[in-house]
N, C-alpha and C positions, 0 to 999 in steps of 0.2 A: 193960456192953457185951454184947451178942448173943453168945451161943455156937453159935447156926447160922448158915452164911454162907446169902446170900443175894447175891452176884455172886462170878462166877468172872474172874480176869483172866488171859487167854492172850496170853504170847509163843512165837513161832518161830520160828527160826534154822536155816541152815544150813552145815554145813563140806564140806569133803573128806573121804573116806573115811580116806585117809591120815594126817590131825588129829584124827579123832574121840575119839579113845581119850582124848590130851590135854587135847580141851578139854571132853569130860565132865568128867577130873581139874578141871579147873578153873571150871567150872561148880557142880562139887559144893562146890569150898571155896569160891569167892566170889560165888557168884552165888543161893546158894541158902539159904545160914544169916540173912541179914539177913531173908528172906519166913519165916523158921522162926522168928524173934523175934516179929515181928509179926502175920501173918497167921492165920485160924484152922484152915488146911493148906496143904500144896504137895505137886505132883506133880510129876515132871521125866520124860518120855518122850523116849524114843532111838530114831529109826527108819534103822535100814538100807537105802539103797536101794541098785542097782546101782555106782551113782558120788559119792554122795555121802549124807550120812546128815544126817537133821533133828532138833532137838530141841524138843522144845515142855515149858514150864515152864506151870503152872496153881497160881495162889495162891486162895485161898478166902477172901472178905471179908463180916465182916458188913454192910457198906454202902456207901456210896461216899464218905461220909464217912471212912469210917478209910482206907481205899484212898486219899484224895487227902492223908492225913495222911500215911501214908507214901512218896508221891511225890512230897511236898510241893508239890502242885500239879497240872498238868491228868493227872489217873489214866490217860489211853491215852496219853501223852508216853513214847517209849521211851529208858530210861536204861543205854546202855549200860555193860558193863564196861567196863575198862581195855586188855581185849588182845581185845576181841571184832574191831577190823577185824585183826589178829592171823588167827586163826581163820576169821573167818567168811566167807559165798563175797561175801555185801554185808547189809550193816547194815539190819536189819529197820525199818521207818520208820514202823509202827504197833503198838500193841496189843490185844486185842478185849476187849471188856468183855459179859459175856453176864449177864443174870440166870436165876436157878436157879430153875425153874418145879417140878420133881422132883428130889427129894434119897431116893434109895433106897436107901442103903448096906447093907442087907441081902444079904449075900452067901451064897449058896447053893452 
């Protein structure tokens, strides 16, 4: 298997302000260790706006191959959690699949 990914898979979600706190918590335990078994990274970004706050998760794949292995099936199909309409202001009904043209991680 690849040790460089070579597509990135982006979801994004939004809550309440008032929820965010909780369903970070709960984004971190269930939504994020099954992409840290599988995947070759993940990121989970929090943004604060005035009224409500977004989260965007980014898994890193070496193909689309492994990426449909772990969604077993159409790889931009979004799978939500369990308490995501819970939380969220309305259930994200895509996911973006981008390929990674530049991989720079050299941080300066």
């Amino acid at each position: 298997m690849a040790t460089k990914p070579t597509i990135a898979r982006i979801w994004r979600g939004r809550t309440r302000r008032d929820v965010a706190n909780s369903y970070e918590t709960y984004l971190k335990a269930e939504g994020i260790p099954p992409l840290q078994r599988v995947a070759l990274g993940v990121q989970l970004f929090r943004e604060d706006r005035e009224e409500e706050t977004w989260f965007t998760t980014i898994s890193y794949w070496p193909d689309i191959q492994a990426m449909t292995a772990f969604t077993k099936g159409d790889p931009i199909k979004v799978h939500h959690l369990d308490r995501d309409p819970e939380f969220l202001i309305e259930l994200p009904e895509r996911i973006e699949i981008h390929r990674i043209l530049v991989d720079d991680q050299d941080l300066r």
